[in-house]
N, C-alpha and C positions, 0 to 999 in steps of 0.2 A: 476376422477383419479382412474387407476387402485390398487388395492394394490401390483402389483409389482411394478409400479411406485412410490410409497408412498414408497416403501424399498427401491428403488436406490436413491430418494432422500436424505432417511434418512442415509444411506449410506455414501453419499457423503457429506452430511453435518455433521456428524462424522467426517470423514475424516479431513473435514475443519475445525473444531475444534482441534482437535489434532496437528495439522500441525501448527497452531496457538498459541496452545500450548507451543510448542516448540519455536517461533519467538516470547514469552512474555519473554523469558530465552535469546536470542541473545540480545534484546530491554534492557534487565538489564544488561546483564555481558560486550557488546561491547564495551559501554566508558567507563566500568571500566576495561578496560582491563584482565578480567576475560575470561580464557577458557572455552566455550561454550559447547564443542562438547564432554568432557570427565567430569567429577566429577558430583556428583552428584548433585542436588536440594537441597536447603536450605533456610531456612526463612532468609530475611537478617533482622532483627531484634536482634533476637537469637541467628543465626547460626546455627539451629538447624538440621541435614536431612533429611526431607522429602522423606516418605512414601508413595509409590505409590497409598494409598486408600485417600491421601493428594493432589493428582495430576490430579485425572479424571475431564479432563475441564469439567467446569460450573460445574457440580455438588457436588464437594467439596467444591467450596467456599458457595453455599448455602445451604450444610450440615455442614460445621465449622460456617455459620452463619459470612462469610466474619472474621473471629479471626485464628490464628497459632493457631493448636491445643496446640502446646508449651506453649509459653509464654502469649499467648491471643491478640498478639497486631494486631492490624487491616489492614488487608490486601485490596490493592486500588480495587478498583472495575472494573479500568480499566482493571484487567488481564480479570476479566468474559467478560468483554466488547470486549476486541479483540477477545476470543475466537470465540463467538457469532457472529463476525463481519469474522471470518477464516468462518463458516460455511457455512454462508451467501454466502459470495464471493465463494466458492468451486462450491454451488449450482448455480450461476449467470454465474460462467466461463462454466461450463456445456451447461446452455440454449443460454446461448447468442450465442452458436458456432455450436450449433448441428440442426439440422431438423427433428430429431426423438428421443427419448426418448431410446428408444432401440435398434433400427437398426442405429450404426454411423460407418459412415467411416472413414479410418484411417486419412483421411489430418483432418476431427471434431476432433478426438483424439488428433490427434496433437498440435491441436490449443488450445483447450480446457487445455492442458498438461501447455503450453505457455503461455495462459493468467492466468490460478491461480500464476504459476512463478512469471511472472511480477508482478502483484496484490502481492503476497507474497513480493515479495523487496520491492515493493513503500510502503506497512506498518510498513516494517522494518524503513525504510528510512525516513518517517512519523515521527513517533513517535521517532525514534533517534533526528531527529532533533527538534524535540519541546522539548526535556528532555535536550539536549546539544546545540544546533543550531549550529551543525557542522553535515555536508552531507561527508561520508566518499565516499574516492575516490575509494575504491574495489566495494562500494555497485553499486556507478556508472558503473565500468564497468563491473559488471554480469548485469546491465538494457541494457549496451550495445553490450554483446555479444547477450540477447536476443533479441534484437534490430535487430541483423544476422538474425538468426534463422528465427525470424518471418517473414524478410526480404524476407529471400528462399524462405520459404512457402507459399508469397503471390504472388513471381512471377514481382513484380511491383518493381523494382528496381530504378529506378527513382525517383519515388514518396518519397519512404524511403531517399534515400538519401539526394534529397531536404528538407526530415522534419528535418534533421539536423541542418540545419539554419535557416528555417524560422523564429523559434522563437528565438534560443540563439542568434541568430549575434543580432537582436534588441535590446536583452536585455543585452549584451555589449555594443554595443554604448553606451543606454543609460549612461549605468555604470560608462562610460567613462565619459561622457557628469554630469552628477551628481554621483555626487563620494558617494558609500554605496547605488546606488538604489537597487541592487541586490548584493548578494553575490557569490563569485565564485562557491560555487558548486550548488547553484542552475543555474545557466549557464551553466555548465556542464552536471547536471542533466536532463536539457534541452532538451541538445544535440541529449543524451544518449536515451530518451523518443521520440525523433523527429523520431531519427531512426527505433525505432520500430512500431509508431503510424502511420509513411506518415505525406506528411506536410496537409495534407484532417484533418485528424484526428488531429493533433496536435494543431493547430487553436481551432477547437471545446475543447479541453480540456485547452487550457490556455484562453479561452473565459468563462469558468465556471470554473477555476480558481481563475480570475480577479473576477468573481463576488462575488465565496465563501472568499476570502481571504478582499472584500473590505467591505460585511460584520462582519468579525470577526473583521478587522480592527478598525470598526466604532463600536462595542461591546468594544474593549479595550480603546479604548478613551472615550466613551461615563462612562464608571466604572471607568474612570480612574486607569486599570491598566496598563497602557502605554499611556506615554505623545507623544506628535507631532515627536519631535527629537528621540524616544527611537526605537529601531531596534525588531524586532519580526523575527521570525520564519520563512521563506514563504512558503518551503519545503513541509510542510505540506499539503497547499492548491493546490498546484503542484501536490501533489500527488492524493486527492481527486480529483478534475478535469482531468486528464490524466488517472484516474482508470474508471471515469463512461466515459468517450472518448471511452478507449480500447472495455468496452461493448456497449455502444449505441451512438456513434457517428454519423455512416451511419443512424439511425432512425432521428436523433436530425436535421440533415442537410436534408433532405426527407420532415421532418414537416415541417422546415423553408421556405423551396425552393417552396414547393406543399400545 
């Protein structure tokens, strides 16, 4: 690796920290109804407001030593964790879309612009839903205007559209069929995901789905932190499987097939 590559990486994976940053602040203030986009940072413990040398992902919290400068009280790990996870994913939306490191074309660009988005809502939509286990209906339809977009850009209209249904109308019936198998907005969110992945890709992602979500399953029962009857989250593993989809679905099906 070049050392200008080792800069545009590290670059970009700034970037996706930052960017991540900011989406540990919509993940707090949206089911409280708290405005995002103006006031400032504040410890909620405290209330205290935070100081921008309080704010540089990851490296403030492991200069406060994970504590509010303020009051001391302990700050979750998960914000360093999404950060670190924004970085990640910036740098993956990049390679997964491009053919050269340096020389991209503008439809890479595009795409590459497209897939951090998405990647971006579905962690929003993640971790909302594991904190609330409610899947908010705007978050759906910005997955589904990108859903468009990506649509355009791949030319294959068809496809997209058919991933519309592939997987929600099933997991209606089902619904239907056993009342609380799924919840409405993960059907919807479904949907929303079909149309931007093709019903090609959409498969591969709720097929690694179904497997991440039936191990966490069998972890909550197994700890007994959820009994048979008790309702969990599923949003979450929707998201993780339609997020490694979005990047390596065409490899995943290639290995299987060949």
């Amino acid at each position: 690796m070049t050392v200008s590559e080792f800069l545009l990486y590290a670059m970009m994976f700034v970037f996706g920290m930052c960017m991540f940053s900011f989406y540990n602040v919509v993940i707090y203030r949206v089911p409280k109804h708290i405005q995002f986009v103006k006031g400032r940072s504040f410890c909620p413990d405290c209330g205290h407001n935070l100081k921008a040398v309080d704010l540089v992902p990851v490296f403030s919290y492991i200069f406060l030593r994970g504590k509010c400068r303020y009051c001391k009280a302990k700050i979750s790990p998960r914000y360093m964790a999404v950060e670190i996870l924004g970085g990640s994913m910036a740098v993956f939306s990049y390679v997964c879309n491009t053919h050269s490191l340096i020389h991209v074309h503008a439809d890479e660009l595009a795409a590459v612009i497209v897939t951090f988005a998405y990647i971006s809502l579905l962690t929003i939509i993640a971790f909302i839903d594991a904190d609330t286990m409610e899947i908010s209906n705007v978050m759906v339809v910005l997955v589904l205007m990108l859903g468009i977009i990506n649509t355009v850009l791949s030319g294959n209209y068809l496809e997209h559209i058919i991933g519309i249904f592939a997987i929600s109308v099933p997991m209606l019936i089902l619904t239907i069929v056993i009342d609380g198998a799924f919840g409405g907005g993960d059907i919807k969110l479904m949907a929303a995901i079909g149309l931007y992945l093709g019903w090609r890709h959409t498969l591969v992602g709720f097929f690694i789905t179904l497997i991440v979500g039936g191990i966490a399953g069998a972890y909550l029962l197994i700890t007994k932190k959820k009994g048979r009857k008790d309702h969990f989250a599923f949003g979450p593993y929707i998201c993780v499987g339609c997020v490694v989809a979005a990047l390596y679905a065409e490899e995943l099906i290639n290995w299987y097939l060949y």
